[in-house]
Steps between C-alpha positions, in 0.01 A plus 500: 500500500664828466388812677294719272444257258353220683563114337717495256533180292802373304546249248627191671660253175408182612315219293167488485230288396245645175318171413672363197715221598738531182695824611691662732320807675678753732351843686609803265368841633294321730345240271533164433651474103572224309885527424591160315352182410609238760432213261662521128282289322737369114523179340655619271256476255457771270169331358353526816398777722634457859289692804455394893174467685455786733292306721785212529791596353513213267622568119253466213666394140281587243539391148464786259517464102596816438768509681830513294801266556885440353709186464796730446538403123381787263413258224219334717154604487421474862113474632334402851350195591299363783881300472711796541680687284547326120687532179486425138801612292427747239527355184656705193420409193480744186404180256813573291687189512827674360520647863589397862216607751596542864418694763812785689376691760114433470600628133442255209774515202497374197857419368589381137599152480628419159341171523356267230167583431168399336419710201174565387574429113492145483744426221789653751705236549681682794478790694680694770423802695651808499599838635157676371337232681363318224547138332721530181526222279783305425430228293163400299350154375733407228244379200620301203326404173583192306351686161787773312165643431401546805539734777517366819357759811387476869109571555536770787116451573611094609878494482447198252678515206337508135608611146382736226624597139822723471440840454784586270579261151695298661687205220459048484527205384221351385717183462389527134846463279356638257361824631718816585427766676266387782302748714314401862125548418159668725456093571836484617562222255775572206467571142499736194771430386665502124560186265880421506644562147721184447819585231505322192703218504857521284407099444323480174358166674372614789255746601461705841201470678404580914404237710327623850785276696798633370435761284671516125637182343622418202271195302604215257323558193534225234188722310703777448814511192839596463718552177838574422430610131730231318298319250710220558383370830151520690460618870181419808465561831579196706491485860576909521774449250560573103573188358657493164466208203659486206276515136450172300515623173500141357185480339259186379549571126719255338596737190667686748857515621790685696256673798674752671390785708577841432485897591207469336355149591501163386641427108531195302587423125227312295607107292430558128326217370505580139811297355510532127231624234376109470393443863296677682512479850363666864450451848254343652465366872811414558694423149500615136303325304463521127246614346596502074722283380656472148608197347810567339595639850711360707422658841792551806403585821752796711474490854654778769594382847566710786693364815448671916809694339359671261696334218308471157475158257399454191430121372451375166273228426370304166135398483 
């Protein structure tokens, strides 16, 4: 009490009771305040929501859904669960499968790879990626065609391959050798070409003609003739060769004699079968026969002879 004033109260800072059984409560300017919370209520759960009972003291957990949590890794999505806290990795993926996807620093990068890669044209044999990010072919479907005249390609709409006609003149062989000149046609088959023009054979027995096979060959023609010009001798084709024979200028006449060839043919001398003015004489068949006869005649008969040497006889003979 002091004089004048009368009672006089001062704060005395001692605990104190206010009712709520989770704190700590102490007198502050004469009242009884709550300072600090005598129970600290953490799971250590940051999906829940941690609180104490007033009445008891005792700590409530209660689960809350949108609360946030971490697993310490940036490249987790992390959610809560009536299970706690969990986490699905985030997944990067930019559909380009020239890159690397991965996640740095809850950051997703997409690195080149320079991989093989699937192109989209089908006739690309292989393909790699590269620095722009995109597949670049390397090789394609080799196609080959069994037909000169045709020109074998790969069918980008199936990645088959297939053929079609050239689209320049392109030259063949139509296996024809007697065709030149060949061209592949809108069929893709081979043809118009030109008749091969054989040379004339130098053989006067043999003729050129072109045979599909082999193309030009000289023929054995016995048809066809040869000559030399000498009146002496006669020539034919035998076997593809000029065969030569010498002229028989002996003839069937028997009033002839001495047959020899020359420059200008075959020539003979003639028998004379007149032998005086009283006989009367020629040839017939194969003799000379008479044909008048006088009687005070007495007729003689000449003869010429001719030997394989060319020597000339005369004999005499009385009839």
């Amino acid at each position: 009490c002091i004089e004048g004033r009368g009672c006089v109260f001062t704060n005395n800072p001692v605990s104190c009771e206010t009712g709520n059984a989770c704190s700590v409560s102490s007198c502050i300017n004469q009242r009884c305040v709550e300072v600090s919370d005598a129970i600290v209520c953490d799971d250590n759960n940051s999906c829940t929501n941690d609180s104490c009972d007033p009445n008891d003291g005792s700590c409530v957990h209660t689960f809350s859904s949108a609360n946030s949590c971490s697993d310490g890794n940036p490249c987790t999505n992390d959610v809560c669960t009536p299970n706690g806290c969990e986490s699905t990795q985030i997944v990067c993926d930019d559909k380009n499968e020239c890159t690397d996807d991965f996640c740095e620093n809850g950051v997703c990068r997409f690195v080149p790879n320079f991989d093989e890669c699937e192109h989209s044209n089908p006739c690309v044999s292989e393909a790699r990626c590269g620095a722009n990010l995109e597949c670049i072919p390397v090789n394609f479907v080799s196609c080959r065609s069994n037909n000169p005249c045709a020109e074998a390609f790969c069918d980008a709409s199936t990645g088959a391959c297939n053929v079609r006609p050239h689209s320049t003149v392109v030259s063949c062989d139509d296996n024809n050798a007697c065709t030149t000149d060949e061209v592949c046609l809108s069929d893709m088959t081979c043809g118009n070409g030109s008749d091969v023009v054989c040379t004339e054979s130098s053989n006067p027995c043999t003729r050129s003609e072109c045979r599909p096979n082999v193309g030009c060959v000289e023929v054995n023609d016995n048809t066809l003739s040869c000559s030399n010009d000498d009146p002496c001798s006669t020539q034919s084709c035998v076997a593809g060769s000029c065969v030569t024979s010498a002229v028989n200028c002996v003839d069937s006449d028997p009033c002839t004699f001495d047959h020899i060839c020359t420059e200008e043919g075959c020539t003979f001398e003639e028998f004379s079968c007149v032998l005086s003015p009283c006989l009367y004489l020629e040839c017939r068949s194969d003799k000379c026969a008479i044909t008048t006869q006088r009687d005070s005649y007495r007729p003689q008969v000449y003869m010429a002879f001719s030997n394989p040497s060319e020597e000339h006889f005369i004999a005499q003979f009385n009839l």
